[in-house]
N, C-alpha and C positions, 0 to 999 in steps of 0.2 A: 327571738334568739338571744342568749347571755351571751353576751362577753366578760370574757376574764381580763381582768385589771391585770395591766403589767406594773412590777413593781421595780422601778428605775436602782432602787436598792441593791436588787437581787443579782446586778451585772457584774459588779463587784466582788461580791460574794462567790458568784461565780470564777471569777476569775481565779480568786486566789483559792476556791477548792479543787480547782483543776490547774493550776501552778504546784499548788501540795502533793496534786496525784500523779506531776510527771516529771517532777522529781527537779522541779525549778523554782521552790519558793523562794530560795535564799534572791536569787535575781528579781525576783517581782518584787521583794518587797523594798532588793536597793532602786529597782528602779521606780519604786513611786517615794522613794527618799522616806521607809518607817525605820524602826529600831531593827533591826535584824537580830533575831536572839540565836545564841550559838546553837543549840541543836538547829536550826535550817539548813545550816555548813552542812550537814549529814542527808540530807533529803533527795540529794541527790542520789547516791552512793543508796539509799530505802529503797527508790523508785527510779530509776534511770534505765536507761537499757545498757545492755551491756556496749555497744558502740559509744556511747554518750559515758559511759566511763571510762572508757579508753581513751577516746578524747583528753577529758580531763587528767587523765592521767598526764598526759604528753604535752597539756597546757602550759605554757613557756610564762604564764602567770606568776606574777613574781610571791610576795609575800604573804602574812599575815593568814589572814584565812582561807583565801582563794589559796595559798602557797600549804596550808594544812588538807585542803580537800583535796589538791593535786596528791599530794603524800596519800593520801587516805584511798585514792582511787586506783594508784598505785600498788599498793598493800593487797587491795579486793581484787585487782585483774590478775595480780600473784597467785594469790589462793584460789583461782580458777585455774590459772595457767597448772599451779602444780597438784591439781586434781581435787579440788575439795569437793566438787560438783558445779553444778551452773551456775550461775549471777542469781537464779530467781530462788534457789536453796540458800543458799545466804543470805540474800534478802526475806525470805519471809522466815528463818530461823535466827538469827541473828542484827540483822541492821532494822530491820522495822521495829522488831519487839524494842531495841535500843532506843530509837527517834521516840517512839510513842512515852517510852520510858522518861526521857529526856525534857520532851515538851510538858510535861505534867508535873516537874519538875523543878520550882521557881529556880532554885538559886544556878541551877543549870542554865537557865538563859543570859546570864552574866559569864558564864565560863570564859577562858582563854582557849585558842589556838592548841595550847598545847594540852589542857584537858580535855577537848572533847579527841584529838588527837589517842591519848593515854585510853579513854575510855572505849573508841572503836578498835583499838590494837588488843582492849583485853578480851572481847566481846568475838575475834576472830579467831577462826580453826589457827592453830599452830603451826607455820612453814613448817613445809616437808621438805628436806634436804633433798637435793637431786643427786642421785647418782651418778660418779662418775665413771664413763662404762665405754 
């Protein structure tokens, strides 16, 4: 009988492919203390559910990035709230095609706060004025 070699490598790897796919990179990679590049800020907001952006929305998190993804998650449960369709039409129409934009991207992973900011505000359907009725 073969056995298959496990490769102590691959644990890893794993991790942060499935940190990427649930919309948690930005956190995995401060919590093993790497560079965080500014599209991760967004990874959330690609692949999150829509509970876990509301969350973030509501996160009492103060500043800098974590204070631009709150704004940003904010912005996305907006554009659900006033009709644009579900969380997962946004995301596979606009925030993923973004992220993946973003990551491939050098000089985007040096961005600010306020650019990747700028760049998911333009990448989103348009508030819809609510009617006063």
């Amino acid at each position: 009988m073969r056995h298959r070699r496990t490769n102590p490598a691959g644990t890893p790897l794993a991790a942060e492919c499935g940190a990427f796919l649930d919309g948690s990179y930005a956190e995995h990679l401060v919590d093993r203390v790497q560079i965080v590049p500014a599209w991760s800020w967004l990874n959330l907001l690609a692949h999150g559910t829509e509970a876990e952006i509301r969350d973030a929305a509501r996160s009492s998190t103060g500043r800098g990035w974590r204070g631009a993804r709150r704004f940003l998650a904010g912005e996305v449960v907006d554009r659900i709230e006033s009709g644009h369709g579900p969380l997962e039409e946004l995301q596979r129409s606009a925030l993923v095609p973004l992220e993946l934009k973003l990551a491939s991207l050098p000089s985007a992973a040096r961005w600010g706060p306020g650019q990747l900011v700028v760049a998911v505000l333009a990448i989103l359907p348009e508030r819809r004025v609510r009617s006063q009725g």
